[in-house]
N, C-alpha and C positions, 0 to 999 in steps of 0.2 A: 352866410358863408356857403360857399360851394366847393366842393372837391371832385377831382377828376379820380376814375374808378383806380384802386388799387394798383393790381397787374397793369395798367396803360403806364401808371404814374413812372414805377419802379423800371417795366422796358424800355422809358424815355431818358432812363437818367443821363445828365452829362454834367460833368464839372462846370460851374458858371466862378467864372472869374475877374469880370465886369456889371459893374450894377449902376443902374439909374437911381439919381435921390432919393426918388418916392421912399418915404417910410413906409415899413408893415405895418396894419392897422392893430391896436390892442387886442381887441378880438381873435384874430388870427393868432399875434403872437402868444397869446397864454391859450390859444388851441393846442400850440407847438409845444408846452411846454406840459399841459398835460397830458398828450400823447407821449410824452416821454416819461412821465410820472407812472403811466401804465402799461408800463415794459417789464417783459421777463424778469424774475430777478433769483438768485440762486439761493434757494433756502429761507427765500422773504428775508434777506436782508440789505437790498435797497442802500445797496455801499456805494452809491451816484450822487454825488452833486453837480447844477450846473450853475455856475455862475458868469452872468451876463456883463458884458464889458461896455458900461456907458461913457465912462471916465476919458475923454480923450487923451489924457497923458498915461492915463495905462494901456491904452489901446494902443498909442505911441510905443511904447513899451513892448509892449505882444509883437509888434509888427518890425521892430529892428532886432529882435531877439530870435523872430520867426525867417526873416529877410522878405516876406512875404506880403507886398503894398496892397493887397487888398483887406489886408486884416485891418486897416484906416478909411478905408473907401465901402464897403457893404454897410447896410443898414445896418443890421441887428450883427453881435458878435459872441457865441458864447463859448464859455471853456467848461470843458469834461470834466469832471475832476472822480479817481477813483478815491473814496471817502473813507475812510474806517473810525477817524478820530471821534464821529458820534458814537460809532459803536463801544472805542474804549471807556469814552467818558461813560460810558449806561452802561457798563461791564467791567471794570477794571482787568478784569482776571479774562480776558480776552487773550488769545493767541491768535496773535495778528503776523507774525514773523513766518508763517509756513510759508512756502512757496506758492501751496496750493490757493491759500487767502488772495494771494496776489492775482493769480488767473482766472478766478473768481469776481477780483476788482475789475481788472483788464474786462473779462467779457462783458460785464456786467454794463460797464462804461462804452464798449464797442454798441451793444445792441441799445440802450439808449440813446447817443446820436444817432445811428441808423435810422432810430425812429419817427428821432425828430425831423432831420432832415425826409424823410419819405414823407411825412406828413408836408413839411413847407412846400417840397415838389407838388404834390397834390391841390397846393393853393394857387400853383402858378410861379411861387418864388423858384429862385436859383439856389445852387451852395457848392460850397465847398472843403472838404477838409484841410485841416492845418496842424500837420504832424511836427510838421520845421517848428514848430513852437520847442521839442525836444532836445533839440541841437544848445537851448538855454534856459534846459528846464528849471536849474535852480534860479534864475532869475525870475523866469514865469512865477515862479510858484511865491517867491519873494514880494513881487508886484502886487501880485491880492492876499497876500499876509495867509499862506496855507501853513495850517499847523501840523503836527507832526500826525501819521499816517493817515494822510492827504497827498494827492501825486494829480497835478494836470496833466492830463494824457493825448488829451485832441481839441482844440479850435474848431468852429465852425462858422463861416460868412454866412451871410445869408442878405438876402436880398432879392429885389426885382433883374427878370437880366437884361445888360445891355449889349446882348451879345448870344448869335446862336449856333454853338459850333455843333459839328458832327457827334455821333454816336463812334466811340472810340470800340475798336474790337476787342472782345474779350476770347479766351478761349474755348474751343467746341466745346460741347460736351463730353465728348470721348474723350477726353482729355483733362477733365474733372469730375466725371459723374462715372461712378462703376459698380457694377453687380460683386458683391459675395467677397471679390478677392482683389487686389490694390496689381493688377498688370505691367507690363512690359511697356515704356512707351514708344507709344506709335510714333515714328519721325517721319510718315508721310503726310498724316493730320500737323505735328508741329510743323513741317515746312510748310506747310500749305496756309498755316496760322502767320506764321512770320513772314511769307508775302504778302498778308492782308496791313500785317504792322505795318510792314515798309510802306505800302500804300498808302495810308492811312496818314500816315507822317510825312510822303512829297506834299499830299494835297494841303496836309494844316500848316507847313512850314518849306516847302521846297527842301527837304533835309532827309538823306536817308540814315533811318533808326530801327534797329530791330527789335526784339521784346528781347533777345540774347542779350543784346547789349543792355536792355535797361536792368535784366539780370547782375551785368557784371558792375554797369554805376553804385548798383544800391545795394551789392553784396562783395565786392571784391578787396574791399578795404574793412580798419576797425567802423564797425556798425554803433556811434554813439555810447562808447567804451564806460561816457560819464555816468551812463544811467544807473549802473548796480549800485555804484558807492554812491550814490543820491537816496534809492529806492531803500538804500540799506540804514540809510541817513535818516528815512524820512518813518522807517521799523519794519522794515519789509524783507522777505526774502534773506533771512538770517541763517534757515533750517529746510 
């Protein structure tokens, strides 16, 4: 197996949304998975599981509950899941209801796909995240039988790609990276960002879209209102 260096891997990234049959080789695929196995973890407690979606009627499943057709179409599929229910069982006397516990999970789960997925770019594979899985999380989490504090947080595709789109803009640096003290911001760099957006979005779609607006899609309404009484459901987030 061969992997392309680090920093090239990571400056390349782009969302792959179209995949060719080809399976991932085994080799590769449990590269991916112990690359995720040897991830950051807070306090060593490795509160990540990933469970792999071969089931095609659970994958059916994932994928109308996500609205998301390539969660049926990519080779390999796997789901995040923030974990604690090991840790109750091997501890009864666990305090899993902090908040803090939760963000803890959260990261814990964010920097392991990260991992994984940066490793798969590395092999040549594509991916993509799949948060819409949330929009039916208690379903989700119903489908693979997660018991209580267990929370699927992220989907991943993964595959060969059939399909090579652009490098999507991110924002400057000045505009994320800052010295000593959290500044004033700059609306000459954000204008200057938001005609890159607009660009960006005539050439991928003839559509103009600014990063404002994708602001106000994903924040202007209730954000996924069901989660707390799930999360709350599931022993989380009580304190």
């Amino acid at each position: 197996m061969q992997s392309k260096p680090v920093l090239e891997t990571i400056l390349s990234h782009r969302s792959i949304r179209k995949f060719t049959n080809q399976p991932i080789p085994s080799a590769i695929f449990n590269a991916l998975i112990e690359a995720g196995r040897r991830t950051s973890t807070s306090n060593n407690l490795q509160c990540v599981s990933i469970i792999r979606i071969t089931d095609p009627a659970i994958r059916e499943g994932i994928q109308q509950a996500s609205g998301m057709r390539y969660v049926g179409e990519c080779a390999e599929f796997l789901l995040f899941c923030m974990d604690f229910h090991k840790h109750q069982q091997i501890n009864p006397q666990s305090q899993l209801d902090w908040a803090e516990v939760t963000l803890i999970g959260a990261l814990d789960t964010g920097l392991m796909a990260q991992n994984v997925l940066v490793t798969a770019e590395s092999f040549g594979l594509g991916g993509v995240f799949i948060g819409a899985l949330r929009n039916q999380i208690e379903t989700v989490a119903k489908l693979v039988n997660l018991p209580s504090h267990c929370v699927p947080l992220v989907g991943l595709c993964l595959g060969y790609h059939d399909q090579d789109p652009p490098l999507k803009p991110r924002l400057p640096q000045s505009l994320m990276c800052y010295e000593n003290h959290y500044p004033e911001l700059d609306q000459t760099a954000l204008a200057n960002y938001e005609q890159e957006m607009i660009a960006y979005y005539q050439a991928r779609s003839d559509k103009t879209f600014s990063w404002a607006e994708t602001i106000q899609k994903a924040l202007n309404e209730p954000v996924r209102p069901h989660i707390l009484p799930f999360l709350q459901k599931q022993g989380f987030l009580r304190r």
